[in-house]
N, C-alpha and C positions, 0 to 999 in steps of 0.2 A: 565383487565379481570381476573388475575390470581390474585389481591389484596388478602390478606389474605392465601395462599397457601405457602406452606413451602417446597419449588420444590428441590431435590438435585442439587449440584452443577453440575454434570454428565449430567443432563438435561438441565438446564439453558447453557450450553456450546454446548449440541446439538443443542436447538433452534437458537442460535446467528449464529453456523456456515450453519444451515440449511436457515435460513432470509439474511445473510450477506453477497455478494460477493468481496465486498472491500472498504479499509479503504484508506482513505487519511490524513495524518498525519504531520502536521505544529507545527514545534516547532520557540520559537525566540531565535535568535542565538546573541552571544558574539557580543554587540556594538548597537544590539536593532533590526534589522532586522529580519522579520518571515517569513522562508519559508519551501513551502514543502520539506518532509524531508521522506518521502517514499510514496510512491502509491502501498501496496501490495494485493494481492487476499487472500483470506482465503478459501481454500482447501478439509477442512474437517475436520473429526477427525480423530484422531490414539490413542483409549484407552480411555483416560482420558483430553485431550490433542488436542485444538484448532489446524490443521494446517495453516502454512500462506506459502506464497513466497513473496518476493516482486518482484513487474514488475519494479518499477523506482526508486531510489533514488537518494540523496545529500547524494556527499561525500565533508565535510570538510577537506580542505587543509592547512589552515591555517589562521592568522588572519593578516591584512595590516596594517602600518602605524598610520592609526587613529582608531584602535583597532576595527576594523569590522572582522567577518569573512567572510572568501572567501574560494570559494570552484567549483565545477561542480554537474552537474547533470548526473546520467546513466543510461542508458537502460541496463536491468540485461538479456534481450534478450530469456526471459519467455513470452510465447504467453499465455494469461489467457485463462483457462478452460470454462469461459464464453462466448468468444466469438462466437459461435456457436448462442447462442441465440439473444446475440446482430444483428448477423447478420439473423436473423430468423425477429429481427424486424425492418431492414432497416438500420440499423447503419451500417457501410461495413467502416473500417480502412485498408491502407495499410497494407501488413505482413512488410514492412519497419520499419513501430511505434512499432514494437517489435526487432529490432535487435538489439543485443549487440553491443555498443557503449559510446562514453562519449558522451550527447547531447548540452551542454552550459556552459560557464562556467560565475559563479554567486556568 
C-alpha cells in the first residue's frame, strides 16, 4: 500500500516496532546444525532506535569432537510486555516459562 512513498527511516522503524511483538531468530551453527538462537520481544523505541530484550536464548559453549557446536539454552527470566494480551486472549503460560534459568542443554 505504501509502494512508491519514500517513508523516512524514523517511521519505517516506528511501524515495525508498533506491528512487531517478537522475533524468533535461527541461525546454523559450526558443523551444520540450525537452531534458535534467541526468542526476543521488541519494546519499542528510544529516539531513533528499535528496542528489543530478549526472553530466551543459545548460548554457545563450544564445539565437540566431530566439529559440531554445542551449547544450552536460557531463560533470560524477562516476562514480555505482551503477555497481558496474550492472556486477554486465552493463552495463560506458567510465570515459570519466564524464570531465569539454563533450560536444555543442545
Amino acid at each position: 500500500m505504501m509502494s512508491g512513498f519514500e517513508l523516512p527511516v524514523k517511521a519505517i522503524r516506528q511501524q515495525v516496532s508498533g506491528a512487531v511483538d517478537i522475533l524468533i531468530q535461527a541461525n546454523r551453527l559450526q558443523g551444520g546444525p540450525r537452531r534458535i538462537t534467541a526468542i526476543t520481544e521488541i519494546v519499542g523505541m528510544e529516539q531513533d532506535t528499535i528496542v528489543m530484550q530478549d526472553i530466551y536464548k543459545y548460548t554457545q559453549k563450544g564445539i565437540d569432537e566431530e566439529g559440531k557446536a554445542f551449547g544450552h539454552f536460557e531463560c533470560t527470566g524477562v516476562r514480555p510486555s505482551f503477555m497481558n494480551r496474550l492472556e486477554a486472549a486465552g493463552v495463560r503460560l506458567p510465570a515459570s516459562a519466564f524464570r531465569e534459568r539454563v533450560m536444555m542443554q543442545a
